[in-house]
NUGUMI-569052 format. One record per atom (N, C-alpha, C): x, y, z; residue in three letters. Coordinates in pm, whole numbers, plus 50000, padded with zeros to 5 digits. Layout:
! NUGUMI-569052
XYZALA...
***
This chain:
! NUGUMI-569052
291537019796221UNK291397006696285UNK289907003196290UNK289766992396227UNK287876994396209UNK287746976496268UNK287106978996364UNK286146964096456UNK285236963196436UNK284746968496324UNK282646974296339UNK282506960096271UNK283316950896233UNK282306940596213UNK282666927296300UNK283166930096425UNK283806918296461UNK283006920796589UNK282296907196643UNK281566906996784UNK282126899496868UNK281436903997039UNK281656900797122UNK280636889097200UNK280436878097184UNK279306873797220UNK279536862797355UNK278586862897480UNK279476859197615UNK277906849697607UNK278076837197602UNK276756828897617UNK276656824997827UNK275566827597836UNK274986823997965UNK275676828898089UNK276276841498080UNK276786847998209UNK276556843798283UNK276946841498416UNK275956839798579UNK276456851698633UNK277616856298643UNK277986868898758UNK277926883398635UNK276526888798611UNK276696899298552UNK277406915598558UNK277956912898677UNK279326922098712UNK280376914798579UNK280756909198567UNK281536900898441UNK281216903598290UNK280046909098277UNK279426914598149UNK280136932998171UNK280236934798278UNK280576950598309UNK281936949798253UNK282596943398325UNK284066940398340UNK284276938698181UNK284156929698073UNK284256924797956UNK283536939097884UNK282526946397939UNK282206958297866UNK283736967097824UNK283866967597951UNK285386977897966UNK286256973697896UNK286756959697900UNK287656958397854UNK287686957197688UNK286056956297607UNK286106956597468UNK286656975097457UNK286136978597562UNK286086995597553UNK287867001397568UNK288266993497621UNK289896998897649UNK290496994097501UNK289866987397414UNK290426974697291UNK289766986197177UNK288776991697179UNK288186994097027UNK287476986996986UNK286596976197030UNK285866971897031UNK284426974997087UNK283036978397001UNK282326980397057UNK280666972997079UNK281116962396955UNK279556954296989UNK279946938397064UNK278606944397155UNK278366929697251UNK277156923697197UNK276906907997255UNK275936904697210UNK275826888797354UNK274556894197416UNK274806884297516UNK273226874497508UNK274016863997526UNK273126851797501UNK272466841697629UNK271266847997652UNK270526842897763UNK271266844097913UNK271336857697953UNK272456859198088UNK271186858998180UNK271826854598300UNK271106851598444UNK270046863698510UNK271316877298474UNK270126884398525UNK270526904398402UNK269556899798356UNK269846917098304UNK268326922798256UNK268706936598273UNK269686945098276UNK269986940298444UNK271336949298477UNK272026943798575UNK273066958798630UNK272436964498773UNK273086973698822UNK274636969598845UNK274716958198887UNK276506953998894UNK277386950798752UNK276296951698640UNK276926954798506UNK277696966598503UNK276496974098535UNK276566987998479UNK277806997798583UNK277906992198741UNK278776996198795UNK280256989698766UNK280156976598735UNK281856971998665UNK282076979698529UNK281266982698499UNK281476991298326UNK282047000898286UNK282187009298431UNK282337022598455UNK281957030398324UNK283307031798239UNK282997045298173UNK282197035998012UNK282207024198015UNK281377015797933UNK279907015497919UNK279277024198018UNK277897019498029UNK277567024697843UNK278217025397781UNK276827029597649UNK276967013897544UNK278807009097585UNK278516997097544UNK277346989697598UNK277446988597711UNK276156977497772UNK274576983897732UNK274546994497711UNK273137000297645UNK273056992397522UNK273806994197404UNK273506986497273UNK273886973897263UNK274176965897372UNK274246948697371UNK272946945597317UNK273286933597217UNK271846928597195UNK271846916797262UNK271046910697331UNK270446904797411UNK269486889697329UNK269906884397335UNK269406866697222UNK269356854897308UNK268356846097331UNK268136832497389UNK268966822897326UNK269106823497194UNK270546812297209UNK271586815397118UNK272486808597126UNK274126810197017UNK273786811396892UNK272246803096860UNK272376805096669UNK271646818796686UNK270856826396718UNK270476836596728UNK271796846996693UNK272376845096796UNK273666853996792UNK274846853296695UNK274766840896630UNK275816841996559UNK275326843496375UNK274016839296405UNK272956840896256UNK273376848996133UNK274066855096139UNK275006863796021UNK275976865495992UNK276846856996076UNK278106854696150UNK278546848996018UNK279806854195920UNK280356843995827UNK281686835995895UNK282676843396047UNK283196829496066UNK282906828996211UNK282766820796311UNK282686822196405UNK283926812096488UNK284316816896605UNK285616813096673UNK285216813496809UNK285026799396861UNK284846793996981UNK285946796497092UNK286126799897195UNK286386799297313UNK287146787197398UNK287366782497479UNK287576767297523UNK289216768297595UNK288336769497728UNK289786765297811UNK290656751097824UNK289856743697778UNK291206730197766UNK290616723397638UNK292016716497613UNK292986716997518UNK291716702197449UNK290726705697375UNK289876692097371UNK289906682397235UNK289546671297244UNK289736660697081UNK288956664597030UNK288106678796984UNK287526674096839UNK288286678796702UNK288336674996642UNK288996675996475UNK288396690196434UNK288776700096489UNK288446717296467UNK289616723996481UNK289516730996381UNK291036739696385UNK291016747096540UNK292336743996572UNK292716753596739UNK293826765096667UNK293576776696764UNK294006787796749UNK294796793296870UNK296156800196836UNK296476803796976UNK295816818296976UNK295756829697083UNK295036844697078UNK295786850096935UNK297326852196902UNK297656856796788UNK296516853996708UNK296556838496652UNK296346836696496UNK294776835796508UNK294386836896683UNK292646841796656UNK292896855596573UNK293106866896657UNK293316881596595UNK293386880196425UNK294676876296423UNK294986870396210UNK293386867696141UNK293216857096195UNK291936850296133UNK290646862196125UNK290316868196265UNK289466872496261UNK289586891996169UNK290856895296157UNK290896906396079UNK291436904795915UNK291556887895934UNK291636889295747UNK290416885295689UNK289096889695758UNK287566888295736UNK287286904895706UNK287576909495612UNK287166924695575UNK285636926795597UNK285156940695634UNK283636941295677UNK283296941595498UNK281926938395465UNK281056935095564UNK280716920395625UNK281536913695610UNK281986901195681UNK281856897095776UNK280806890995861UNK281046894495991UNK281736883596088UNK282546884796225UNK283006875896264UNK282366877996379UNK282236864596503UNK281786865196611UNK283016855596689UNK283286859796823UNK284426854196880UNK283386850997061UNK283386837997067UNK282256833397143UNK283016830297279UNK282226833797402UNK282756831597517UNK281676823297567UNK282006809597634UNK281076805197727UNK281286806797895UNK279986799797981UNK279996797698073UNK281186801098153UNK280976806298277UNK282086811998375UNK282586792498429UNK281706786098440UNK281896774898519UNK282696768198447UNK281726763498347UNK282206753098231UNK282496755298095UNK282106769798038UNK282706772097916UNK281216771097805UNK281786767797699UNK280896762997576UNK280986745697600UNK279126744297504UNK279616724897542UNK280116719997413UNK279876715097380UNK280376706397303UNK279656705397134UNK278326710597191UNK277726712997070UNK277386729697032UNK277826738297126UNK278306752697114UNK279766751597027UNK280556739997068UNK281736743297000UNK282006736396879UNK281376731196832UNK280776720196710UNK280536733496646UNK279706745796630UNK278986751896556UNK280276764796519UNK281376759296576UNK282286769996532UNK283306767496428UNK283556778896336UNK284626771596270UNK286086770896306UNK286136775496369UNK287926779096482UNK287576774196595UNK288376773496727UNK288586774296824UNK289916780496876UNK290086788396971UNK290686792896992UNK290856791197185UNK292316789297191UNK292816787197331UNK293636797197417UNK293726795797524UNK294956807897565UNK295346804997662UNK296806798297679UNK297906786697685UNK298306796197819UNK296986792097935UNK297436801698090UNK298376787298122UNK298686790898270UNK299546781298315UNK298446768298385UNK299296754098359UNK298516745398355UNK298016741098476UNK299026749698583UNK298746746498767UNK297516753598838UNK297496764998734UNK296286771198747UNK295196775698670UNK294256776198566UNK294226774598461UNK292756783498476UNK292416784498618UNK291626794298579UNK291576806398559UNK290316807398454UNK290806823298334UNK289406828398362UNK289576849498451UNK288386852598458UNK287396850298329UNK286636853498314UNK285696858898165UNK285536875798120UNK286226882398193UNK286736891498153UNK287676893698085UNK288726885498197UNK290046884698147UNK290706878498036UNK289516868198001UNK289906862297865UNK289576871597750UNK288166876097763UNK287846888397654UNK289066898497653UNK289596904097772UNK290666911397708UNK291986910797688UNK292286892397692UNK293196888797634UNK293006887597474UNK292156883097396UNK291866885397262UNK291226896297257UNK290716906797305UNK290646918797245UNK292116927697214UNK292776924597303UNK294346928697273UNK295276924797179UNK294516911697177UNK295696905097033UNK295076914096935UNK294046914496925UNK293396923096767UNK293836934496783UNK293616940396893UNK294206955196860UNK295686955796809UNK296706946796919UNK298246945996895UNK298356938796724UNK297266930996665UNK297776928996557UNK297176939096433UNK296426948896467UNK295806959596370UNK297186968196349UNK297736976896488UNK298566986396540UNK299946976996428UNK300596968196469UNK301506960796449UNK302026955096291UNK300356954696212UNK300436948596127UNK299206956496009UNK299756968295989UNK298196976495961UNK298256972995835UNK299846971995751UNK299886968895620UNK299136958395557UNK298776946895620UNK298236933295609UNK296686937695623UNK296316945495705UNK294996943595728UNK293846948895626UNK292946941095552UNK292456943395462UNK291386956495433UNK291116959395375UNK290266971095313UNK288786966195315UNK287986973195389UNK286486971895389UNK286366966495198UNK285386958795209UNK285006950395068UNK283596949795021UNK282996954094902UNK282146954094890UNK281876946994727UNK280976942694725UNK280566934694624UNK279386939994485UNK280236947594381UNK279536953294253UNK279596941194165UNK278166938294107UNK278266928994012UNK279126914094030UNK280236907893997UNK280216900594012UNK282026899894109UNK282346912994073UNK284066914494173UNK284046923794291UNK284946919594316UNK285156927194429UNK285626936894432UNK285796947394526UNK286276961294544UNK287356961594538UNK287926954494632UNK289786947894684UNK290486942194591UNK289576936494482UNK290366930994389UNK290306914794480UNK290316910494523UNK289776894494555UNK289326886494507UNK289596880294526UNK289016863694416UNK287716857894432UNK287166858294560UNK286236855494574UNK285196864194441UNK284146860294410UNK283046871394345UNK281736868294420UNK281986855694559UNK280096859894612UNK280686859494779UNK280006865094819UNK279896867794983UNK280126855195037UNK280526850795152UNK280746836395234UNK279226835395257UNK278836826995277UNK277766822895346UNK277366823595520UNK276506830495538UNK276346828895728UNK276186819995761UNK276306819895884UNK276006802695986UNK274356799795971UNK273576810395928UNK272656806495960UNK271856799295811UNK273056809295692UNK272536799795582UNK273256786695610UNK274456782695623UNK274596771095634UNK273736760895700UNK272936762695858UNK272166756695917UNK271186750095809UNK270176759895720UNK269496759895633UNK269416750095542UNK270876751795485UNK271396740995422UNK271416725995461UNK272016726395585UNK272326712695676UNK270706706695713UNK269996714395753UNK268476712995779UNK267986707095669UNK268266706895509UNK267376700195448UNK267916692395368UNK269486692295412UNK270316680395384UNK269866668195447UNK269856669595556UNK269366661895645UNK268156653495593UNK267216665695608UNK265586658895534UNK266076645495420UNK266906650495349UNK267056644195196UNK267486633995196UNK268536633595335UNK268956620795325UNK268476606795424UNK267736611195462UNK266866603595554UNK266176597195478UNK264996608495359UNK264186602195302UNK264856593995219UNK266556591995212UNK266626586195110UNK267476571495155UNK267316571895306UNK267156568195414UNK268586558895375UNK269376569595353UNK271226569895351UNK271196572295528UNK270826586695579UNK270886589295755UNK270076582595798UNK269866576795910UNK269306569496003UNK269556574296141UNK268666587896181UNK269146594996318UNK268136587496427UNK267766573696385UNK267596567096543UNK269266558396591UNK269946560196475UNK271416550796541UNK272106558496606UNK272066572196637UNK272646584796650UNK274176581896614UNK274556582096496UNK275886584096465UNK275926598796403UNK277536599296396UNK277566614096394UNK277896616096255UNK277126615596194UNK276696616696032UNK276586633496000UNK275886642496038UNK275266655496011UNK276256660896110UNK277156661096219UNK278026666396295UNK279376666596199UNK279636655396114UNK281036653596038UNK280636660495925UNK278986659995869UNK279266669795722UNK279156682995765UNK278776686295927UNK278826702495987UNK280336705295961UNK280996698295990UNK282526698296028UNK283046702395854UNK282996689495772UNK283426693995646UNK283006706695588UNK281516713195628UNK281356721995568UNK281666735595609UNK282226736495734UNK282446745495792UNK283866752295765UNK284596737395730UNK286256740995687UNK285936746695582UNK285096741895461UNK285026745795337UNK285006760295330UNK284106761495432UNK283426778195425UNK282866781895294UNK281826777695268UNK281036777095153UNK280556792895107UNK280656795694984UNK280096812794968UNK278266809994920UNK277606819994914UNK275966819294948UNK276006810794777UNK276336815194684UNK276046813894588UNK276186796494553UNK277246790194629UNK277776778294652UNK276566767294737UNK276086779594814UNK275156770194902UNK274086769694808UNK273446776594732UNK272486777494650UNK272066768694561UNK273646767194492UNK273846752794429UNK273526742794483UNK274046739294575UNK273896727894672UNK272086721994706UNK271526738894779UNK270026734094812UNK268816729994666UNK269706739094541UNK269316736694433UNK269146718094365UNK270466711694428UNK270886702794362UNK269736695294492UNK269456694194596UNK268446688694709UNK267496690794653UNK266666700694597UNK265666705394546UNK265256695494438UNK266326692994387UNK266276682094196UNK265846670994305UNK266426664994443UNK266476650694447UNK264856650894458UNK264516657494587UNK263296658194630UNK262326660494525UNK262286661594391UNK261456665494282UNK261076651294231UNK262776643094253UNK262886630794133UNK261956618794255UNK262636621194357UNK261466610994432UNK260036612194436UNK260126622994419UNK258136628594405UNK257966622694304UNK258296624594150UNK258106618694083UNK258856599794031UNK259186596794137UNK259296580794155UNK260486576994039UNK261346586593990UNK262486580093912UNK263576574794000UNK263686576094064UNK264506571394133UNK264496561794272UNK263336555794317UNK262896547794445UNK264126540994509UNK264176546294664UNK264906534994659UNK264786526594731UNK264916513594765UNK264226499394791UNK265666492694853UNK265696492794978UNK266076482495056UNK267706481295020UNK268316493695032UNK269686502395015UNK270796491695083UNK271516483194996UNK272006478395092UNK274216480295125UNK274136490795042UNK275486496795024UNK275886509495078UNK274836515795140UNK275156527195216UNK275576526595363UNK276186536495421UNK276966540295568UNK276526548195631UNK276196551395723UNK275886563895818UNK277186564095956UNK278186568195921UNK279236565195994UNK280096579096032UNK
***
């Protein structure tokens, strides 16, 4: 049963007894990396006493000021979110989180994101994910510790490893241009953080080509986050892409292409 590439990441703790608690419970699951993102107070003696027999998890937590930090290598990442919200992002119940996140063979990595005890992840924490995932408590009462949610999806993964071992894929590694597994893919997914990269000078390109217009603030670079995130682009794919940005930014330097007072484009 191998988790070594699947994380635990809890953005902005306030009650770090709750980092203890979520220690244990990756620890009762088989789960062993945490990764906590700007918590209130650590290190933290009421960690380390909810942890009990966890304290070595809470020793190798890595510790990051924000979500892209933490999720920076992350090829899928799966948001959190106690109610049921409109954005156009795939929702997950805990099962088909587990599914999703173990048909990502290492070295693949997945991150499964917990926010805020109060309020959760916002809105642009949950924008940066490619899943979301829910867990359908009762609607009269709906509040869910942050423990207790971690070891409600740490359990689905385990119950779907144990349950379903035949399905679960074979560590994968990449010689030349195939794969180990025999998979179709032949290049690695791309991380969140190459994608950012990408989006970062998408952006540039299209400004200068002054298609975006981010004083109207429409959500132009949020909808191609969105398309590109479903896509799940592999590195070699993105390469193309910054390659093909690279040509525009060359052709405007050299003035073949000017463009003058655009009057057929959308930023919508």
């Amino acid at each position: 049963m191998n988790f070594s590439n699947i994380r635990i990441v809890l953005v902005e703790t306030s009650h770090s007894g709750n980092i203890g608690s979520a220690a244990r419970a990756m620890m009762n699951m088989g789960l062993t990396r945490l990764v906590l993102v700007k918590p209130r107070q650590w290190p933290s003696q009421d960690a380390i006493s909810m942890a009990v027999s966890a304290v070595s998890l809470l020793e190798t937590a890595v510790v990051v000021d924000t979500l892209e930090e933490a999720v920076a290598d992350c090829h899928v990442v799966i948001g959190t979110s106690a109610r049921l919200r409109t954005m156009p992002i795939p929702l997950l119940d805990p099962e088909q989180c587990a599914a999703k996140a173990l048909s990502m063979p290492p070295p693949q990595q997945v991150a499964l994101v917990f926010g805020r005890e109060i309020s959760g992840l916002t809105n642009a924490e949950l924008h940066r994910c490619h899943y979301h995932v829910h867990i359908p408590v009762n609607p009269d009462y709906s509040s869910l510790n942050l423990a207790a949610a971690v070891m409600v999806l740490c359990y689905e993964l385990r119950k779907y490893a144990l349950t379903r071992p035949q399905l679960l894929p074979v560590p994968a590694t990449l010689h030349g241009n195939k794969l180990d597994d025999g998979g179709a893919w032949d290049q690695e997914p791309a991380t969140a953080e190459e994608l950012d990269r990408y989006l970062t000078h998408l952006e540039a390109v299209l400004i200068r080509l002054d298609f975006h217009k981010p004083q109207y603030k429409r959500p132009l670079m949020l909808r191609l986050r969105r398309l590109y995130q479903r896509l799940q682009l592999d590195k070699m794919e993105v390469s193309i892409l910054r390659g093909m940005l690279t040509a525009t930014e060359q052709a405007l330097r050299a003035g073949k292409f000017p463009v003058e007072n655009p009057t057929n484009t959308s930023d919508s």
